[in-house]
C-alpha positions in Angstrom: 6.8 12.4 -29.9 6.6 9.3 -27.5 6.6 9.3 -24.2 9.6 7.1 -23.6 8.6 6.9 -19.2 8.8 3.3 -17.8 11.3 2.2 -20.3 13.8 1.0 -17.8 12.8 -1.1 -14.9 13.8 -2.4 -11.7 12.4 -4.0 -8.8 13.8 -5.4 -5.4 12.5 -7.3 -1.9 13.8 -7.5 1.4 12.1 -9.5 4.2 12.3 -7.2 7.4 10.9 -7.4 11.1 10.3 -3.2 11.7 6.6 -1.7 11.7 5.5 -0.8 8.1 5.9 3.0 8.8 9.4 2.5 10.1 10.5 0.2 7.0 8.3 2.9 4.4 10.6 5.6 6.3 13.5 4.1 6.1 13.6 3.6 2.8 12.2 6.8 1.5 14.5 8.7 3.4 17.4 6.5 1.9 15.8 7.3 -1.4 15.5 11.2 -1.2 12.7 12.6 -3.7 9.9 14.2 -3.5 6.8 12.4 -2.1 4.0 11.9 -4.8 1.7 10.2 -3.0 1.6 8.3 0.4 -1.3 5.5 0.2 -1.8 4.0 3.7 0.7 3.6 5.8 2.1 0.9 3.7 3.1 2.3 0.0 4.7 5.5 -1.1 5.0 6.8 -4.6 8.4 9.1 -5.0 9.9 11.2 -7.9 13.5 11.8 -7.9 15.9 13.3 -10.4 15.2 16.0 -13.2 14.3 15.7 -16.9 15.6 18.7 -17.1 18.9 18.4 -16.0 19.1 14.6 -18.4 17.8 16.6 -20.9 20.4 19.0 -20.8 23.5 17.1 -19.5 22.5 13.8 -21.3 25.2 10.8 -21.0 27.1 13.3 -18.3 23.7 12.9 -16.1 24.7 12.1 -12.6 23.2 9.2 -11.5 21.3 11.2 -8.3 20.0 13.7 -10.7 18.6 11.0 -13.3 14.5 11.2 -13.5 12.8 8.2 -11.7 9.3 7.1 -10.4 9.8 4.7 -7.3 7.1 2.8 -6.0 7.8 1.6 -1.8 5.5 -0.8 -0.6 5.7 -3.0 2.7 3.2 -5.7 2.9 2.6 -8.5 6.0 4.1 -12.1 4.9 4.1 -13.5 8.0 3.6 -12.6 12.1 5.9 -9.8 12.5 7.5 -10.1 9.1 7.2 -7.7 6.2 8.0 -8.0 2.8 9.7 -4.6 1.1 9.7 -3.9 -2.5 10.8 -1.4 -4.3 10.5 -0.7 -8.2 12.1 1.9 -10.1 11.1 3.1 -13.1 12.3 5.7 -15.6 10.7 9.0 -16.0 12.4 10.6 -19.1 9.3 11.8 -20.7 8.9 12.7 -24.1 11.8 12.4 -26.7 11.8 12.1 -30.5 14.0 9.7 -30.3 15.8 7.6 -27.3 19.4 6.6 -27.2 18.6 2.8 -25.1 22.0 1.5 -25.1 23.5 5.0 -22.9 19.8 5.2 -21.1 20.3 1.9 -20.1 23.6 2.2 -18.6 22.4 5.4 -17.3 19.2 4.1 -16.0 21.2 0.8 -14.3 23.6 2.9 -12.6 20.7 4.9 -11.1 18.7 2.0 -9.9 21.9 0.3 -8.2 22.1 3.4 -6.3 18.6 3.4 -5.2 18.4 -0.1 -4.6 21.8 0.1 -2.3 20.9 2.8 -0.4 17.5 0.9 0.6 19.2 -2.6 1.5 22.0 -0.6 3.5 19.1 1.5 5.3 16.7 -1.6 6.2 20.0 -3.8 6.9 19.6 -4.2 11.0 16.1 -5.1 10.0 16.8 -7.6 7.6 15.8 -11.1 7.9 18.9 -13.0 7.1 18.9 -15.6 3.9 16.6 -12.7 2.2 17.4 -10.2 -0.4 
């Protein structure tokens, strides 16, 4: 059985003038999920979803519930300027087989939400003529 994790991808920036652990908070709060890993004070590592519950619900998966690995890092471009990425990655495990063309939609619905709930959370912070 192949492990079919990382087979969707998406990644996003947003220039921002808050501290790095504001703009880290910000956005892992927007995301929700359970904190992997916290590397300095400028990267966290988050899993959200369940492979159970897309295991078992399948193409009725609810976007929020929809297994991901999401990787928040804010790094110094400028003086008081940060840059803020965020990639998502899909975290559906092992499978005998894998469905893209739904996991895709799936997956894209999932990221949109992720990535709109960050933008909209890091939005007075924004540097305009960015996204």
């Amino acid at each position: 059985m192949p492990n079919l994790s990382g087979s969707f991808e998406k990644s996003g920036s947003w220039q921002v003038t808050a501290s790095p652990q504001e703009v880290i908070s910000l956005a892992v709060h927007a995301v929700g999920g359970q904190m992997e890993e916290m590397q300095r004070e400028t990267n966290a590592q988050l899993l959200v979803g369940s492979r159970l519950a897309f295991r078992l619900l399948g193409f009725l998966t609810p976007d929020r519930m929809m297994p991901m690995k999401i990787n928040i890092e804010a790094v110094p471009v400028s003086s008081g300027i940060l840059r803020l990425t965020v990639r998502a990655s899909s975290d559906e495990g092992w499978y005998l087989i894998q469905v893209s063309g739904i996991a895709a939609r799936l997956y894209q619905r999932a990221f949109d939400r992720i990535f709109l709930s960050v933008e909209s959370a890091v939005s007075p912070f924004t540097v305009r003529g960015d996204s």
